[in-house]
C-alpha angles and dihedrals in degrees: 000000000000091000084058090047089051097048088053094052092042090054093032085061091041090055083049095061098049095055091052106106116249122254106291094200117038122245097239142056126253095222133003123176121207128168099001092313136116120225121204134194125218126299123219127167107266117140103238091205092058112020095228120106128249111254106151091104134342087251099060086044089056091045083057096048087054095050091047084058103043085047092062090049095052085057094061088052077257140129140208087259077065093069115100092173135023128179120203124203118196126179075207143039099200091073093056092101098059087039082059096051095050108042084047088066093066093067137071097169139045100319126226139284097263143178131193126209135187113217135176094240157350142207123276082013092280114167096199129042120171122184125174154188127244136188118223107225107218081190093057081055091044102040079045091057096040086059103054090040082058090051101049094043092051100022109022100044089057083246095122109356099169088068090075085118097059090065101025134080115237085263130013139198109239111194113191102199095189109157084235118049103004098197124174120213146193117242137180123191084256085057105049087039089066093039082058087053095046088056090053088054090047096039109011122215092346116180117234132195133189109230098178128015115174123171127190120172119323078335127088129182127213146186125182143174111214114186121186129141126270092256098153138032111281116189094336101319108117115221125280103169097236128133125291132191130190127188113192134172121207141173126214132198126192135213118190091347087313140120101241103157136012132185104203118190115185132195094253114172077041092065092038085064105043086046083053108049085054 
């Protein structure tokens, strides 16, 4: 009897447990970085835009794989040329030649240390989990921020205007993040060449100077005061000639040594005011 007793507790605990609902938030994070390095997690192929996983053939699953990894790395301002380690985990060897092929497509330089592992399975019933190792290049940050320094010295200042092209992509995303209206447009280096000039009509040679510049991956921050004369009409207010002052923060972000997207916010009740009391 108590055996019996001891069987019906034992099933009835194992029945508990199978009706507990499972972690809702894993137990691991998906990067960390530590001394200069970039830890990721591993990589199934789940479609991050839908949730589901990718289960049409092993190849676009490994393509997904690929994508999941790269994504993460976007995020860091990386690449997949910044992975100096990458471990592959397959349900099945016979698909390591086609795991080859396309992770092969991801790099256009030395590839990675790696090591491939069959194992008997894998969560959400992936057949395929990749996680790496990157390292987080401090001189990508530093080359980034030399080049803005260069552009705002030459472009932004009104000094050289017409080299706009030699720091800026073919088109570039412009966000104006005013309070008010926040509008995203389209600009070439022609284009940004003649809104500098615009600023020289408005404000004529105005001095500028960088107060803050901080870069951080394919990112850099910056704040300026920029100081002309009110030479030409602004939102209504005819000229007065007198002094002006503007104080801005942007942040760029580069793509191959190149300006592709910036987000600009501007002290703008400041400059009303300042526009008013004229």
């Amino acid at each position: 009897m108590k055996k019996l007793g001891f069987l019906i507790l034992l099933i009835n605990s194992i029945y508990t447990m199978a009706q507990e609902k499972p972690v809702s938030v894993l137990p691991f994070s998906k990067i960390v970085s530590a001394n200069g390095l970039l830890f990721i997690s591993g990589q199934i192929g789940v479609d991050l835009s839908t949730g589901k996983p990718v289960t049409t053939s092993f190849e676009a699953e490994a393509k997904q794989v690929m994508r999941n990894l790269e994504n993460a790395l976007k995020d860091e301002g990386l690449n997949c040329n910044d992975l100096i380690n990458v471990t592959i985990y397959l349900k099945n060897m016979s698909n390591y030649q086609v795991t080859n092929q396309v992770y092969a497509s991801y790099f256009n330089g030395k590839f990675p240390a790696r090591v491939c592992i069959a194992v008997a399975d894998l969560p959400s019933h992936a057949n395929i989990e990749i996680s790496g190792i990157a390292k987080i290049s401090s001189s990508s940050s530093t080359s980034n921020k030399e080049v803005i320094q260069q552009f705002l010295k030459e472009v932004r200042s009104g000094q050289y205007p017409d080299k706009a092209s030699l720091y800026m992509a073919d088109t570039v995303s412009a966000h104006q993040m005013n309070a008010e209206d926040e509008a995203t447009v389209k600009r070439t280096p022609e284009n940004y060449a003649e809104h500098v000039k615009e600023f020289l009509k408005m404000y004529g040679n105005f001095s500028f100077e960088v107060t803050e510049l901080i870069a951080e991956h394919d990112k850099v921050y910056v704040r300026w005061k920029q100081t002309g004369k009110h030479l030409a009409e602004i939102d209504g207010h005819p000229a007065t000639g007198k002094p002006l002052t503007e104080i801005a923060s942007v942040v760029y972000r580069l793509e191959n040594g190149k300006i592709a997207e910036y987000w600009i916010q501007i002290d703008r009740l400041g400059f009303e005011k300042q526009l008013q009391s004229n």
